[in-house]
C-alpha positions as CSV (number, residue, x, y, z in Angstrom):
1,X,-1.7,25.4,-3.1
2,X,-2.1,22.0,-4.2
3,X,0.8,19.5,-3.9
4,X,0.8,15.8,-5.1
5,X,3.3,12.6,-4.5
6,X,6.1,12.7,-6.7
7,X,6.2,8.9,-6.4
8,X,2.5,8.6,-8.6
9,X,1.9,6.5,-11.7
10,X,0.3,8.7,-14.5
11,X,-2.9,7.5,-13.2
12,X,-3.0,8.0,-9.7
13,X,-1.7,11.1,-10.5
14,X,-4.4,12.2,-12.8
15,X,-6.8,11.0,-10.2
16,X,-5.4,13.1,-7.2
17,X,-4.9,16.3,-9.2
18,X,-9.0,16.1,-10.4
19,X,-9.8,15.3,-6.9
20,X,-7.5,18.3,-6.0
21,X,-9.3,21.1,-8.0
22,X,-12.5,19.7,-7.4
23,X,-11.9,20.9,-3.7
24,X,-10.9,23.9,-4.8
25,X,-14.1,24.3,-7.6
26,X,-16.4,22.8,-4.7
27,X,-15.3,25.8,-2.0
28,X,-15.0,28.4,-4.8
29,X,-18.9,27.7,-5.7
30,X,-20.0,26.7,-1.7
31,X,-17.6,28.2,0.7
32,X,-15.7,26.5,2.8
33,X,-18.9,25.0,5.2
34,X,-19.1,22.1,3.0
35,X,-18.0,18.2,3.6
36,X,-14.9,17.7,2.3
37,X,-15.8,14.6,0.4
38,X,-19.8,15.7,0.6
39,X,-22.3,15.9,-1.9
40,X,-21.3,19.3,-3.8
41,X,-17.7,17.8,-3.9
42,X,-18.7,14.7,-5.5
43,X,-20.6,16.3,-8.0
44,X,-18.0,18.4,-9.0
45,X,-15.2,15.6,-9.3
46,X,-17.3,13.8,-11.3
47,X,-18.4,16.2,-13.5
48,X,-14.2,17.0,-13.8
49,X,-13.3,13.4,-14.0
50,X,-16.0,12.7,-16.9
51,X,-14.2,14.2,-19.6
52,X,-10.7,12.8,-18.7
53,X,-12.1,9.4,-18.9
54,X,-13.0,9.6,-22.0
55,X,-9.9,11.7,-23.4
56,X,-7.3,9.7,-21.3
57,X,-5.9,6.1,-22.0
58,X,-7.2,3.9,-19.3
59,X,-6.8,-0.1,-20.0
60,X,-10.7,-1.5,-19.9
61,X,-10.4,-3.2,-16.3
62,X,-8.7,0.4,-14.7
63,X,-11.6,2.2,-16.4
64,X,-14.2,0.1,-15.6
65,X,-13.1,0.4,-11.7
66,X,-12.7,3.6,-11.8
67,X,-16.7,3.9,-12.8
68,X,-17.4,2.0,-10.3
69,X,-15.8,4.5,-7.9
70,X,-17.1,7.6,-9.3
71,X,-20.6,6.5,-8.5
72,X,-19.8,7.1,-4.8
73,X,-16.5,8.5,-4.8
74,X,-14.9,8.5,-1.7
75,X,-11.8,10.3,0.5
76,X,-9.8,8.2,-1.2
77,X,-9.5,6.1,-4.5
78,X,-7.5,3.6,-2.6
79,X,-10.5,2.5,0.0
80,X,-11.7,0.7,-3.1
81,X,-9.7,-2.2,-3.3
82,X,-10.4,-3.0,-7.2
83,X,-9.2,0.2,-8.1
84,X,-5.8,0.3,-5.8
85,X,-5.0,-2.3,-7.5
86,X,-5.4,-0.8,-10.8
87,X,-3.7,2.4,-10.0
88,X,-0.3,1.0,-7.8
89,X,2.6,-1.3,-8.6
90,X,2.0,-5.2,-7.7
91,X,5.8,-5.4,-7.7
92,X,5.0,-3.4,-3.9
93,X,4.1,-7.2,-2.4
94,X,0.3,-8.5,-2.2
95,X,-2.5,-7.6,-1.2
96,X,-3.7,-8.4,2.3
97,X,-7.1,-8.9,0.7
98,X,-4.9,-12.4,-1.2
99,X,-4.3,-14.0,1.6
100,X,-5.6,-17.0,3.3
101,X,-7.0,-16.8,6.5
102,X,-4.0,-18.0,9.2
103,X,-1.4,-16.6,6.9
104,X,1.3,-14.5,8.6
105,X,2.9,-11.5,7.3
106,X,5.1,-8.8,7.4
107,X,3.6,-5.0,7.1
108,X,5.9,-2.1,5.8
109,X,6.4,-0.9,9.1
110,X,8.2,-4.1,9.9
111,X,5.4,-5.5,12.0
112,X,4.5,-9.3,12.0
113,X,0.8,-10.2,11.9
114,X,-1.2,-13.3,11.7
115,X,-4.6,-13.0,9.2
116,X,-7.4,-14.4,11.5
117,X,-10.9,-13.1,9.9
118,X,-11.9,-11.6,6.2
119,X,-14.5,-8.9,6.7
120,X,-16.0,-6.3,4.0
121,X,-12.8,-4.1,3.3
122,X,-10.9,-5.0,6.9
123,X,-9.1,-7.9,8.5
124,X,-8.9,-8.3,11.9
125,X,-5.2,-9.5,12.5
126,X,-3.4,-10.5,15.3
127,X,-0.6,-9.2,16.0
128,X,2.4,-11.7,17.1
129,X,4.7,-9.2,19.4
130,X,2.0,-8.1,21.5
131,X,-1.0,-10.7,20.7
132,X,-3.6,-8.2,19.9
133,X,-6.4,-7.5,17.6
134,X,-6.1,-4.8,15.0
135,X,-8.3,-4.0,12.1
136,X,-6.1,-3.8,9.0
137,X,-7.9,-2.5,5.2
138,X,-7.7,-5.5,3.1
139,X,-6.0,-3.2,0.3
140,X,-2.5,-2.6,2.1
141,X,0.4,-4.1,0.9
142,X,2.0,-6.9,2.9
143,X,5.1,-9.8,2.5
144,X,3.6,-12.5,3.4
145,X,5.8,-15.3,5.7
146,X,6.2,-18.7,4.8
């Protein structure tokens, strides 16, 4: 049984369904001792995902991220920040991957942080109610506070 987000743009929901049946293809062909997200299943996903890049209408900069992440496709198509952007609505806030270091904002959840150090795909941010550390992915959307 394979259910999806109602709440997906075509794209993303493309993407999830593919990634979806290539589980399915990847414990059909292997059983189910296999990564998740190992070797057999990225082969298959790509090999699923080739001919829908080419038959499906993806604007040059989605398509060209979406290469990128079908090199090394991982868990999620959202760990690359390049292609989350892509694939979600920017009317959802920023990016916390935007912001300036020392920058405060406001998560989802309601929670207040302050921006204090840009790493690879994380933040650390320091959050104001309690005044602790916390490593945020630089691809989540946040409002920031002016």
């Amino acid at each position: 049984l394979i259910t999806i987000n109602s709440d997906l743009n075509r794209y993303s929901f493309v993407l999830t369904l593919c990634h979806e049946i290539a589980h399915y293809f990847a414990n059909k062909r292997y059983g189910f001792s296999i990564k998740p997200h190992g070797k057999e299943w990225k082969d298959i996903f790509r090999s699923i995902m080739e001919p829908v890049l080419d038959k499906m209408y993806f604007d040059e900069n989605t398509k060209k991220h979406l290469c990128i992440y079908l090199k090394d496709p991982k868990a999620s198509s959202y760990a690359n920040i390049e292609l989350k952007k892509c694939l979600t609505d920017s009317r959802d806030g920023v990016y916390l991957e935007d912001l300036r270091e020392g920058v405060s904002f406001k998560m989802k959840t309601g929670r207040v942080f302050k921006l204090v150090e840009k790493k690879r795909s994380r933040a650390k941010c320091l959050d104001l109610s309690n005044n602790r550390l916390y490593s945020i992915h630089k691809g989540v959307n946040v409002t920031p506070l002016i």
